[in-house]
Backbone bond lengths (Angstrom), bond angles and torsions (degrees), N, CA, C in turn:
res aa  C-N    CA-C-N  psi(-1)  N-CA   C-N-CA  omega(-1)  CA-C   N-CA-C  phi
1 X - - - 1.452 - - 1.519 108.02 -
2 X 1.514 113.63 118.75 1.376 102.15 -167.32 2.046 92.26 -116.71
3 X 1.522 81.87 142.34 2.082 90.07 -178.28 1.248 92.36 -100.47
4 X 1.790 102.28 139.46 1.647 136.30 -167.04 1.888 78.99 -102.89
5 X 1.292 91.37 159.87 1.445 115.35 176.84 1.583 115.91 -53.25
6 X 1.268 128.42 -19.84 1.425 141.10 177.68 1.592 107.60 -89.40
7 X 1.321 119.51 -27.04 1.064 114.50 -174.91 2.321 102.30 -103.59
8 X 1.194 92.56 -2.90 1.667 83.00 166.27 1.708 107.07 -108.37
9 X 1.264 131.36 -30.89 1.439 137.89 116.97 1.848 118.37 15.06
10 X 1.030 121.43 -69.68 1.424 145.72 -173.03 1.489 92.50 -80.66
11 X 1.339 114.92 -74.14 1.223 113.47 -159.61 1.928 117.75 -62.68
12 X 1.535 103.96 -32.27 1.371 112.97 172.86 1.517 105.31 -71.07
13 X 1.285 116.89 -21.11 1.394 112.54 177.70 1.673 116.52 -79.19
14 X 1.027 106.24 -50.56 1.465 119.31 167.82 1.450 125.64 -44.35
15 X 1.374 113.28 -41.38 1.595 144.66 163.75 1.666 114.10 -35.35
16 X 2.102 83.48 -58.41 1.767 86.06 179.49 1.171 122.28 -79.17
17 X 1.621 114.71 -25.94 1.594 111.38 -173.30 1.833 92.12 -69.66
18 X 1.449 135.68 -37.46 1.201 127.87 178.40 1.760 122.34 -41.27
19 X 1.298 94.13 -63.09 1.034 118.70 159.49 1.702 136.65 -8.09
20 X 1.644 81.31 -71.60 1.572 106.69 176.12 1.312 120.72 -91.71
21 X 1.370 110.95 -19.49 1.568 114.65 143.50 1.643 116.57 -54.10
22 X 0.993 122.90 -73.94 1.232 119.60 -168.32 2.200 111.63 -40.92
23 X 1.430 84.83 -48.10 1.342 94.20 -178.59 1.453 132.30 -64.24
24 X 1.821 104.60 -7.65 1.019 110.46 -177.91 1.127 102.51 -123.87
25 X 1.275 134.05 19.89 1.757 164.29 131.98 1.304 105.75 -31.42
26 X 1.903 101.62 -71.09 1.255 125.66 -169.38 1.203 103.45 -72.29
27 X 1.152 137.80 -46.57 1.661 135.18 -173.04 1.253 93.77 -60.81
28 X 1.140 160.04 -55.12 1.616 163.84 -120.06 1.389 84.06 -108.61
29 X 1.078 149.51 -50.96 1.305 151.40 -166.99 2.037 106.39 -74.91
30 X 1.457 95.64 -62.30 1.483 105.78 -171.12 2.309 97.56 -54.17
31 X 1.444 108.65 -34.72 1.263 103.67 -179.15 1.390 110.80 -96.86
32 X 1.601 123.16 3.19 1.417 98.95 162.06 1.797 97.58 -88.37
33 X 1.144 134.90 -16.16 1.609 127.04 -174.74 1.630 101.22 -64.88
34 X 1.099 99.33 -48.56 1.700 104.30 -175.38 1.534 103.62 -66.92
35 X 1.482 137.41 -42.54 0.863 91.39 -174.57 1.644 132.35 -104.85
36 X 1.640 84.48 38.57 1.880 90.38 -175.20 1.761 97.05 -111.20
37 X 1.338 104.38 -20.79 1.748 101.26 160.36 1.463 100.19 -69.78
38 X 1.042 142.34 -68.83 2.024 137.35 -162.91 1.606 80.14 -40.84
39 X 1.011 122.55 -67.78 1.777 131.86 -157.55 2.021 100.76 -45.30
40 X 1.148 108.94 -58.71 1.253 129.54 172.16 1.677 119.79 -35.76
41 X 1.409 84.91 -52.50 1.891 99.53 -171.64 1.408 83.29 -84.11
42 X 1.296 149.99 -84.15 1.165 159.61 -149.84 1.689 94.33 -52.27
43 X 0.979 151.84 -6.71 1.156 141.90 -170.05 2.084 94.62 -105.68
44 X 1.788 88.18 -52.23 1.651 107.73 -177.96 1.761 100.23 -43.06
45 X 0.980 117.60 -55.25 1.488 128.52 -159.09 1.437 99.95 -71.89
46 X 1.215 121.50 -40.74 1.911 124.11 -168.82 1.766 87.25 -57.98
47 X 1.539 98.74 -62.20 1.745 110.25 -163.01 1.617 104.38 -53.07
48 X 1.572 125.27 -50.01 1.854 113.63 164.94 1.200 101.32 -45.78
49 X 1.338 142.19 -55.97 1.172 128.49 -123.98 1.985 98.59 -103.32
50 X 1.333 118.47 -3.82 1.135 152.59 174.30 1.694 90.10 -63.09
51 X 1.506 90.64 -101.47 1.464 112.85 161.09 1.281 118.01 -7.50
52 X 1.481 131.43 -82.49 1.656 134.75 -175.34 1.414 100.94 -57.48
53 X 1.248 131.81 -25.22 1.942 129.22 177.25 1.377 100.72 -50.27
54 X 1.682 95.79 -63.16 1.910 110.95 -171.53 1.481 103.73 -53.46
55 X 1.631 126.22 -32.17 1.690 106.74 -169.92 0.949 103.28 -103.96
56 X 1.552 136.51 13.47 1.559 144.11 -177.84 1.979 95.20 -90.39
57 X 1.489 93.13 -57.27 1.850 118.29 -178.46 1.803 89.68 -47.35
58 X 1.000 112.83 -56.61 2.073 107.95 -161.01 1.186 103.14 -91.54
59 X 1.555 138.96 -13.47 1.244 120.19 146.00 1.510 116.21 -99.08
60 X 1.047 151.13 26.40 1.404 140.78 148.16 1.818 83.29 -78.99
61 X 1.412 130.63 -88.52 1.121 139.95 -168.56 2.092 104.23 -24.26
62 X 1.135 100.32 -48.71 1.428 105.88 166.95 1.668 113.51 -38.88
63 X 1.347 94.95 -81.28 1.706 107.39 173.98 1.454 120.38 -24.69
64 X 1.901 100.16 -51.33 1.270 89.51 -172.63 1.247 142.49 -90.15
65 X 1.514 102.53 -12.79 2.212 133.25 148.91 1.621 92.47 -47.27
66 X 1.550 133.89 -64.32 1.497 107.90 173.85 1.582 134.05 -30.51
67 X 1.530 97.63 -70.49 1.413 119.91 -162.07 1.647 87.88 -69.05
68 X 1.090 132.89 -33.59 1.582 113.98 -179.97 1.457 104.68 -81.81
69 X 1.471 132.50 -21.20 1.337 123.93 176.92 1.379 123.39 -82.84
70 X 1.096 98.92 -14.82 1.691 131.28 154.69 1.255 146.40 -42.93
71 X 1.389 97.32 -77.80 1.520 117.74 126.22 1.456 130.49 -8.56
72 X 1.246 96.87 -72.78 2.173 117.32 -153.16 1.868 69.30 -76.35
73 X 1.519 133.78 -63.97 1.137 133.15 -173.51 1.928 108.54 -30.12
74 X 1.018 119.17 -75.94 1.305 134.63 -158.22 1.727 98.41 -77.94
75 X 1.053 127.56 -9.47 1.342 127.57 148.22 1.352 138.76 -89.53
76 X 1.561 110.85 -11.90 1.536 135.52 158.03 1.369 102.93 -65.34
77 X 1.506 122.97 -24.93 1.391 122.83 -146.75 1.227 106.76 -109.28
78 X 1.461 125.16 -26.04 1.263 154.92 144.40 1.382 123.54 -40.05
79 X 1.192 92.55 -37.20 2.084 101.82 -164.97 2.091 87.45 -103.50
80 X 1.241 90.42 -18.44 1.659 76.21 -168.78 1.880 113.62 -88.26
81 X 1.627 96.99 -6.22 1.258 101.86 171.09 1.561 111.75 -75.36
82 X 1.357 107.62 -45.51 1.437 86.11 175.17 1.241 142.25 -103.35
């Protein structure tokens, strides 16, 4: 069976739409992975960044139980001089 120019024509045509199916198979795939990792990290990062609020919140609050115990201190210390 010998193929005439119309029939390699068709078939090279057929080839590419295959082709570019598949490839746009794979793209649909390669961008749903990516975008459930962005989703992933972006979730990771809220929850650190969650996190460093709470130890920012208990040491500012820290600081300021010092500087007021501090305070009441260095005014005990004041009153006790004279």
């Amino acid at each position: 069976m010998a193929l005439d120019e119309n029939d390699l024509s068709r078939i090279t045509d057929r080839l590419k739409i295959v082709v570019h199916e598949m490839m746009q198979e794979h793209m649909d795939k390669v961008h749903a992975v990516q975008e459930a990792a962005s989703q992933k990290l972006i979730e990771d990062l809220e929850n650190k960044f969650s996190e460093m609020e709470k130890m920012v919140g208990f040491w500012k609050g820290a600081m300021w139980a010092f500087g007021g115990v501090f305070t009441i201190v260095l005014a005990l210390l004041e009153l006790a001089k004279r």
